[in-house]
N, C-alpha and C positions, 0 to 999 in steps of 0.2 A: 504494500500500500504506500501511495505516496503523498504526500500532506503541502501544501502551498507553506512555506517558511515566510509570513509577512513582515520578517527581516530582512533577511536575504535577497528574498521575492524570488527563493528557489525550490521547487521541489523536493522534499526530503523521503528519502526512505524509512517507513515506519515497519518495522519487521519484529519485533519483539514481541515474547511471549505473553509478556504482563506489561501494559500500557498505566503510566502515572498522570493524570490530569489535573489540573486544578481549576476552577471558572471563579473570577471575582463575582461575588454574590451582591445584593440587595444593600442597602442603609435603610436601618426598618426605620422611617420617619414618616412614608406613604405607601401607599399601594403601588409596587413597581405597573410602568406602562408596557402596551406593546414593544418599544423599543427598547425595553430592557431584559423582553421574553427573547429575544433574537440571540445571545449568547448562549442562552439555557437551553433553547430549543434546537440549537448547533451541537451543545456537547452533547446532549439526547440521542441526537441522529449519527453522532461518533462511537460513543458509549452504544446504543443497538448494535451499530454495525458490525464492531468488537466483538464483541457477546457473540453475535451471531456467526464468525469466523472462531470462535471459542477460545477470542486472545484474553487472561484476566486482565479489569481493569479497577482501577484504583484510583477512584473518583473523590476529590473533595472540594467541595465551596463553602467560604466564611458566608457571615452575618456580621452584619457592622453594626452592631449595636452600641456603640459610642461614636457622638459627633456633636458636632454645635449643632447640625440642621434637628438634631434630635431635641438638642434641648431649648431650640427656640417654639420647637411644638407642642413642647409640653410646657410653655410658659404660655403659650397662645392660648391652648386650650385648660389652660389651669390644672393639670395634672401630672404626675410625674413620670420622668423618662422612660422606669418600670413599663410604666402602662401603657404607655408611647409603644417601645418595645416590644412587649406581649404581645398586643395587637395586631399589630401588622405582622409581624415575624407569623403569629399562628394564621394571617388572611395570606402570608407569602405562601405556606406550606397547601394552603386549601386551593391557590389560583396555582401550584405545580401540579395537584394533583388532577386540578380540571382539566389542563391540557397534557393529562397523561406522561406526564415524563418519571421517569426513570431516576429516581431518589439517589442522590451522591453518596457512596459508602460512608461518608463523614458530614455532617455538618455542624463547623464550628464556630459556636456563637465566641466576639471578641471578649465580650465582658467574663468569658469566663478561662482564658488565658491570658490575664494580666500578667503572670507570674512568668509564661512562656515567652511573653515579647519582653519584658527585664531582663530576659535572661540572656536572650538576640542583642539586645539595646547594649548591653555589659558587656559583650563581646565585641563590636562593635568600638566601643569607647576604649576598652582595653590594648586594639589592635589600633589605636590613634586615626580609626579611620574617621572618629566621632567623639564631640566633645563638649561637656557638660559648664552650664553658664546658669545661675542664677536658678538654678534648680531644671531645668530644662536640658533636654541634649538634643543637639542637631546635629546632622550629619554635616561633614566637612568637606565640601566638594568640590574646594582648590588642591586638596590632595588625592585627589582619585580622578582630574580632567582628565588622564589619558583616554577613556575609553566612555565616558558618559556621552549620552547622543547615540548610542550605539541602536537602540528601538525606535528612535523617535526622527533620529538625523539631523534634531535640532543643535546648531552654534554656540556654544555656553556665552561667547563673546557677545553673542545677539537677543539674549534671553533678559528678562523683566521680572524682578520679584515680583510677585503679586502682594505681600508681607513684607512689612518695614518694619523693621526691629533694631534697634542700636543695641542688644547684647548679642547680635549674630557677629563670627567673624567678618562672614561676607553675605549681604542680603539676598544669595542664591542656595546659602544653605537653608535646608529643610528640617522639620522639629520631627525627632525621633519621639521625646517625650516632651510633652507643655505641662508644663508649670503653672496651677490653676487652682484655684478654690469653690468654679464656679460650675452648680452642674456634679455630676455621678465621677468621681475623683479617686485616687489609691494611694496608699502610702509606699513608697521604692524608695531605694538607695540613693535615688536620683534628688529625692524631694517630693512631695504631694502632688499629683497631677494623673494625667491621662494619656495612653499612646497617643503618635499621631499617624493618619489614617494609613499609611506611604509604610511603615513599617510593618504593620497588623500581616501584609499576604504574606510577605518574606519570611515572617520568622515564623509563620503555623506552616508554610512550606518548609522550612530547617528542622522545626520539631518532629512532622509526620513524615515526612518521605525523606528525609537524612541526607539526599540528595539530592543530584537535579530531576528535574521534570521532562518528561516526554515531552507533555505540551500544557501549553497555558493559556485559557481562552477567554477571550472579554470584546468588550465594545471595540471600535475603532477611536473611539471618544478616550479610554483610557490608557492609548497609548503613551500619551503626553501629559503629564509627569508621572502619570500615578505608577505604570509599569516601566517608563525608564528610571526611578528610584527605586524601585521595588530591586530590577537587579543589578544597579549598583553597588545596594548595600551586600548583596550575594557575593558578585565579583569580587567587591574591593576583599570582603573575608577569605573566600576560598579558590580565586584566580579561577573560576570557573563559571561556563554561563549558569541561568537561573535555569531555564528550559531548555532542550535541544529544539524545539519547535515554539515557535509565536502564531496560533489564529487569533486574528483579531475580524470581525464583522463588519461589514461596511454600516451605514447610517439608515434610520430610518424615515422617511416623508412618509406626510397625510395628505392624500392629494394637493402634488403636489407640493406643497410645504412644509419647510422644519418642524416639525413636535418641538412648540417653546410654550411656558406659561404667561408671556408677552401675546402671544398668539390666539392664547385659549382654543388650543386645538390638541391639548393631550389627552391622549386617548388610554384612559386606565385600563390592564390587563381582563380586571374581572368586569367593567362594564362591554369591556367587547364580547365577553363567554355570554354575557345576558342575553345576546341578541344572536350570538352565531357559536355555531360550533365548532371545538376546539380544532377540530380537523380545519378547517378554513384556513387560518391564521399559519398553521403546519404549511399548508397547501403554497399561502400568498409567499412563505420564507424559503421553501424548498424549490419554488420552479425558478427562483435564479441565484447564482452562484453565491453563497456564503460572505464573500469576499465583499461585493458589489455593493454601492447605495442602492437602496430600497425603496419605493415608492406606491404605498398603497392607495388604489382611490376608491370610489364606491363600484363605478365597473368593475374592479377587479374585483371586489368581494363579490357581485352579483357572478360573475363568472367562475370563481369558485366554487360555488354554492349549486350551480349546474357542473362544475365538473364533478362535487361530491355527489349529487344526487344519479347520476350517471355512470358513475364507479357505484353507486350503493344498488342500483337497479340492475346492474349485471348478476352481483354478487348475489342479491336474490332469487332473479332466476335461475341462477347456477345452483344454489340450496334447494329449486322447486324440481327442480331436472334431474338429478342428478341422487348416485348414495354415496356419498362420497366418502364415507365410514369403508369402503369396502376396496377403497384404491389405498396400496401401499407402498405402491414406487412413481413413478412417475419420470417425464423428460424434463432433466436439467438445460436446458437452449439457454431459455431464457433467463434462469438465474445463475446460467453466467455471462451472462451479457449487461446484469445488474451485477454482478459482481465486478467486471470490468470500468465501470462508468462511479461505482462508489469508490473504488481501488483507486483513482485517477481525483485525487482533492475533495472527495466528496460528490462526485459530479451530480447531484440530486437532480439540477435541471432535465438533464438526460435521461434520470431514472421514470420523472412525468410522461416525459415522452414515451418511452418502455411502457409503462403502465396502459398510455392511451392505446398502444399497439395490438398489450393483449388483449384489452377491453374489448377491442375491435371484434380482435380473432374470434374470441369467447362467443361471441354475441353472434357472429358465422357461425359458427358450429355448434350451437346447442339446440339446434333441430336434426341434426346431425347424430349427437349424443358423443360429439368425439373433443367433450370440451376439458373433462375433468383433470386431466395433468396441467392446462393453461390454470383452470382456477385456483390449485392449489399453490401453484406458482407464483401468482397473483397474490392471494392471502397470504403469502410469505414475504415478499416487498414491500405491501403496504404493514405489516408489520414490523419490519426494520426502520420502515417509516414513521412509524408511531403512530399511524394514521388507524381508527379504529372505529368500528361499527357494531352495534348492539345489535346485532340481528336474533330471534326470537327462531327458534326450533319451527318448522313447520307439521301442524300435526294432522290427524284422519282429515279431520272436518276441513279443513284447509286445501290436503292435496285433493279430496272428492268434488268441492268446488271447484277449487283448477282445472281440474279434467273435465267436468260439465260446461265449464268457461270455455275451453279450448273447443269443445267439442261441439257447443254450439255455434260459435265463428266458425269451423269447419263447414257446417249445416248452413250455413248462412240465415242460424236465426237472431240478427241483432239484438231483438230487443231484448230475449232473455238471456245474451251473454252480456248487455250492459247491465241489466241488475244483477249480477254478481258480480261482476267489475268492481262496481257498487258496494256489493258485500265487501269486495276481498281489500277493498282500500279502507274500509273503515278497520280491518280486522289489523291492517297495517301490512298487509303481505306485497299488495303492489303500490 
C-alpha cells in the first residue's frame, strides 16, 4: 500500500504488519462540524481498510479538554469547565457513533495526563531544548532552527508571533506550560498552570507508542503550527521524525464558501445527521481524493441521496432474488480491482466509481439469477467503506407478495400489481 507523504508530496510504502496512527481529536468546547468529521472519517476508511487486509492497527486520538476557548464557555454560560467538558466530549462520542466509525483503540482525554506531558515538558527542558521563565516553559526555537518549517515550509525569518510576551526569549517561542491561576490549573515543578495545547499530541504520542508513528492524521488547517511544533519538540529530543507518514485533509466549503462563524454558515456535525444520513456525508468525502479542498453544496447532497437510495435499491432486490446464505465462494475480479484503487493513496474516488459498475452489473443480471458473487462483492466494499444499510430480513408474507407482484406485471394486470406495490412500500421492502 502506498500512502500520499503531504511532506514530501511522495508516495510512501506502507507495508507493515501493525500500523500506529494517531488523529488530533476535538477541543470539547462545541459540537465539532462537518469539517472537523473529514479527519475522522479519513482515519475510519484507513483503519477499515487495514482491518480488512488483517494488518493490526493501533489507533489513538486525544480530547482536549483544557483550553481558554473552554473556559470562556463556561464563563458564558455560567458553569464550569467540568461541565463544559462532559458535554460535548459525551455529544463527541454519540455524533462518532452516528456516522458509524470505528472507535480508536485509545482515547485520551488531556486533563487526565497532566503528569505524562510534565514528564515530556522535563525532558525537554533538561535537554536545553526548552526553558523555564516565571513559572512557564517555552520551547526554545532559536536553538532547534535547523530543521523547523520542515511540515509547514514556513521561513522562521518570515513568521509573526501571534503572543507578545516580554519573559519569552524570542516572541517565536511557544508555551510548553502557562503559568496561570485562571480556569482548571495543576501544580508541577514548573509552577501552577496548565499544558499548552502544541505539546499535549507529542508527549501522549512518546508515552503510548514509544516511538514514531506510521502516520498522523489531521486537518490541512493544522498543519501550521500546531503539527510543525508538535514535531519539533520530537526531533529536537530524539533526532528522529515524529511520523514516517503526514495525511493531512484538504478544507472544507459550504456551497461554495468557507465554514466561518463571521459567515454563519457552520454546519454542526449532529444537525447535519438530523436531516441526512450518515452515509451521505461518507459519500460527499469519499468521491474525491482525501487530499483535495472540499466543497459541498445542496446539489451535491441531493445527488447523494439518489446515489444512496440506488445503491440501497439494488441491495434489496438482491436480498429479494437471491439465498444468499447458500453461496460460499465467490469471484474475486472485482475486489481486487478495489483493492488496487485503495492500495494507491486511498483512491476512494475510484472505489465510487467500482461501486457504480457493479451496481450496474447487479441490476443486469438479477433476472438472470447470475448476480450473487457481484452482491457479495459489493457488500464487502461498501463495508470497508463504512457505508451501511439496515436492511430488514425478508420474510413469507413479503416474498409471496413479490411473487404475486411480479406475477401480475407479467399478466399485465396493472392494477392489482400497483396495490401491492403499495403494500410492499409501506412494509418498506421497495
Amino acid at each position: 500500500m502506498k500512502i500520499l507523504d503531504s511532506i514530501s508530496n511522495k508516495k510512501i510504502d506502507l507495508n507493515n504488519k501493525s500500523v500506529k496512527i494517531y488523529t488530533c481529536g476535538p477541543t470539547v468546547y462545541s459540537n465539532i462540524h462537518i469539517g472537523n468529521a473529514r479527519p475522522i472519517l479519513l482515519t475510519d476508511t484507513l483503519v477499515r481498510f487495514l482491518s480488512y487486509k488483517n494488518i493490526d492497527v493501533e489507533y489513538m486520538m486525544n480530547i482536549t479538554d483544557i483550553d481558554d476557548k473552554i473556559i470562556n464557555k463556561a464563563i458564558s454560560e455560567n458553569t464550569t469547565e467540568s461541565e463544559i467538558t462532559k458535554k460535548y466530549t459525551d455529544e463527541f462520542i454519540e455524533d462518532l457513533e452516528g456516522m458509524n466509525i470505528i472507535m480508536p483503540n485509545r482515547f485520551v482525554k488531556v486533563s487526565e495526563e497532566i503528569s505524562t506531558i510534565e514528564i515530556f515538558i522535563k525532558k525537554l527542558v533538561d535537554a536545553k531544548k526548552a526553558y523555564v521563565k516565571n513559572g512557564s516553559v517555552y520551547f526554545d526555537l532559536k536553538n532547534n532552527l535547523n530543521t523547523y518549517g520542515y511540515i509547514s515550509k514556513q521561513k522562521i525569518d518570515q513568521l509573526i508571533s501571534e503572543e507578545i510576551s516580554n519573559e519569552k526569549n524570542d516572541p517565536l517561542d511557544f508555551a510548553l506550560w502557562k503559568s496561570t491561576s485562571i480556569g482548571l490549573n495543576w501544580d508541577s515543578q514548573f509552577g501552577k498552570g496548565r499544558p499548552g495545547w502544541h505539546t499535549e499530541c507529542v508527549a501522549l504520542i512518546d508515552k503510548y507508542f514509544k516511538k514514531s508513528l506510521d502516520l498522523h492524521v489531521g486537518g490541512i488547517d493544522l498543519k501550521f503550527p500546531h503539527h510543525e511544533n508538535e514535531r519539533i519538540q520530537f526531533y529536537s529530543l530524539y533526532k528522529t521524525e515524529l511520523s514516517k507518514i503526514w495525511m493531512h485533509n484538504g478544507s472544507l466549503n459550504v456551497n461554495k464558501e468557507k465554514m466561518s462563524k463571521s459567515l454563519g454558515n457552520i454546519v454542526n456535525l449532529r444537525d447535519f445527521l438530523k436531516v441526512n444520513s450518515p452515509n451521505i456525508l461518507r459519500l460527499l468525502m469519499l468521491k474525491i481524493n482525501y487530499s483535495n479542498p472540499l466543497s459541498i453544496t445542496d446539489k451535491d447532497i441531493e445527488d447523494a441521496n439518489k446515489w444512496i437510495s440506488k445503491v440501497t435499491n439494488t441491495i434489496k432486490q438482491s436480498l429479494i432474488n437471491s439465498k444468499l446464505e447458500l453461496i460460499k465462494e465467490f469471484n474475486l475480479n472485482y475486489l481486487e480491482e478495489f483493492d488496487s484503487y485503495m492500495n494507491d493513496n486511498l483512491n476512494t474516488g475510484q472505489v465510487i466509481t467500482l461501486v457504480d459498475k457493479i451496481v450496474k452489473e447487479i441490476n443486469s443480471q438479477i433476472s438472470k439469477k447470475e448476480f450473487s458473487n457481484l452482491y457479495l462483492q459489493l457488500i464487502k466494499i461498501l463495508e470497508v467503506l463504512g457505508i451501511k444499510f439496515k436492511l430488514s430480513n425478508i420474510n413469507e408474507k413479503e416474498i409471496t407478495l413479490l411473487k404475486n407482484w411480479k406475477k401480475y406485471i407479467n399478466e399485465k394486470q396493472f392494477n392489482k400489481a400497483d396495490e401491492i406495490r403499495s403494500e410492499l412500500i409501506e412494509l418498506g421492502v421497495l
